[in-house]
Steps between C-alpha positions, in 0.01 A plus 500: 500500500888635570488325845356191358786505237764610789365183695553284219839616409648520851357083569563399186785608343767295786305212424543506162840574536545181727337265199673657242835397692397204623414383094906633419591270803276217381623520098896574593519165704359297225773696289795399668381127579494478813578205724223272698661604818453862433145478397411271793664761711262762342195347569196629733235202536627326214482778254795730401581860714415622170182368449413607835579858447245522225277372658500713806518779256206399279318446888594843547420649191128381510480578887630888368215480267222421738612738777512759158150385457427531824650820559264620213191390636557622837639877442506575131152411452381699787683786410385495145097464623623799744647712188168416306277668802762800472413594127107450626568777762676710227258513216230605862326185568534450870264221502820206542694345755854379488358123510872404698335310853888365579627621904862569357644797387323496159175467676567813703568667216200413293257611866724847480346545174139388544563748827595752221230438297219535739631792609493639125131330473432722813620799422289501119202408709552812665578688261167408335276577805693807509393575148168468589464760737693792351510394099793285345665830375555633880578193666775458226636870526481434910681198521744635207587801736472328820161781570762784431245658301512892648305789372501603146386846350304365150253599259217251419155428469279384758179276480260488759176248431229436762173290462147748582261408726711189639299502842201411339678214349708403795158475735328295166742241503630231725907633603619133285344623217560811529870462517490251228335822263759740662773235441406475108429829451883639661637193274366617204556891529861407620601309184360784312768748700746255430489474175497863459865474700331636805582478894181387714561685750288369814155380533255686730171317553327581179762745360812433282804751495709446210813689356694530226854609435633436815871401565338113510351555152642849317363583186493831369158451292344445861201702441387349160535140690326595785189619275550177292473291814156698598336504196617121461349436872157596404503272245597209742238646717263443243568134391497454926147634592371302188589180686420671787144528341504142416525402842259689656785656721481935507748675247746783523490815408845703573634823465871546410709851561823553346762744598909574348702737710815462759472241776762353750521113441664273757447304849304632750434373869742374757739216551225253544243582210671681219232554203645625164207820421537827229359831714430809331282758336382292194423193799213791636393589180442118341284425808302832428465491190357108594289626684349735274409243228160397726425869514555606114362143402827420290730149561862703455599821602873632455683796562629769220887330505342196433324591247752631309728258498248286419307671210586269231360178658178602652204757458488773762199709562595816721251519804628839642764599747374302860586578827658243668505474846886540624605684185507878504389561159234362300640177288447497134239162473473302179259181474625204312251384269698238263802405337587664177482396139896496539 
């Protein structure tokens, strides 16, 4: 708009000048009575000097005003559609295109920015698929930190589920459907962990590691969310074997260990592969405890930390201290049985 008005000043104002003198020029003669000779002397075509002046300059003025018009359709409309696809981009929709196709300078402007944007379209994509393999919270915490994400003394809780029996399923089912089930199952169990504002971990065939209170999602009531997100599994568990049942497709049982103690949380691997994994005691001790749900014929098992910090949300049942392989003394066992009236 303030080149448009420059334009219009710059051609128009010296023709408007040249009228408005010309009109003086035009009025003063007839003023002071001028003679024949002097008029005839004046005269362009047959018409006065004057007359031809403002002429010219009403020529000009409307010429000014088309090449204005002009200059309006060519590059100010352009660069207004091109502003337009801007805002798109910054409210996040990437889905537009500058819609300049001119060769000029304009036009390599407006491809600069649909360069821009694809690159921008690109770059969410992978951000996406990159979500997809390690869960939204790391992929935003790696790409945050550029992977600087080095080893980190914490305390939280850990949550290890795996499905019983899953070789007789596996060799049951065609490997489609069985991924399809496996698929579900992981989506469902996830959200739950979510929810509960826990890490999945990392997938391991049947198996589901998942933490919480980790630098990528700290919480100091760790332990009473990573019973929560247990006790709230089963029930997902439930509503998926009954349309399991429905389909004539085999159901799920599971068994779910959870341990709180100190773990080291950050990248492992090299500078290929980098994976971001917790290692520690309570890591051992939720996979034993897992374990030992098929052999005591309960669904949960946790550790004595867990269980106290945990006390007001669920119902514990003590089951003994257990020896668990890779611990020197016996760990203090309780079995989850519910959630509390609380």
């Amino acid at each position: 708009m303030r080149l448009l008005a420059a334009f219009l000043i710059v051609s128009i104002l010296p023709i408007s000048i040249l009228g408005y003198l010309s009109w003086r020029e035009s009025g003063g003669s007839s003023e002071e009575g001028s003679t024949e000779e002097a008029h005839s002397a004046e005269e362009i075509f047959g018409m006065s000097t004057a007359t031809v002046e403002l002429a010219v300059a009403a020529a000009g003025l409307l010429l000014s005003i088309g090449m204005a018009l002009l200059v309006a359709r060519t590059l100010v409309g352009p660069l207004r559609r091109l502003q337009a696809s801007m805002r798109q981009v910054e409210r996040g929709d990437l889905n537009v295109t500058s819609g300049v196709t001119s060769s000029d300078e304009l036009g390599q402007l407006a491809m600069s920015f649909d360069h821009m944007v694809e690159g921008l379209r690109r770059e969410a994509l992978v951000r996406d698929l990159f979500g997809q393999y390690v869960t939204p919270a790391l992929a935003e915490a790696a790409i945050e930190r550029r992977a600087d994400l080095d080893g980190q003394l914490v305390t939280c809780t850990v949550l290890f589920v795996d499905i019983r029996n899953f070789t007789g399923i596996a060799e049951a089912l065609p490997a489609t459907r069985l991924l399809k089930i496996l698929n579900e199952y992981f989506a469902r169990m996830s959200a739950v962990i979510v929810d509960e504002n826990g890490f999945v971990n990392k997938f391991g065939g049947d198996s589901l590691l998942a933490v919480f209170g980790t630098p990528l999602n700290p919480d100091p009531d760790h332990a009473e969310c990573g019973v929560l997100a247990a006790l709230r599994m089963e029930q997902a568990l439930t509503e998926f074997n009954r349309e399991q049942k429905d389909a004539w497709l085999p159901q799920i049982i599971v068994g779910i260990g959870i341990a709180t103690g100190d773990v080291v949380a950050g990248n492992v691997g090299s500078e290929t592969k980098l994976e971001y994994t917790v290692i520690g005691d309570a890591v051992n001790v939720a996979s034993r405890l897992q374990a030992m749900t098929k052999d005591l014929d309960v669904h949960i098992l946790a550790d004595g930390e867990t269980a106290r910090a945990a006390t007001r949300f669920a119902h514990f049942t003590s089951v003994g201290e257990l020896a668990v392989r890779g611990k020197a003394r016996p760990v203090e066992v309780f079995a989850v049985s519910g959630a509390s009236d609380e």
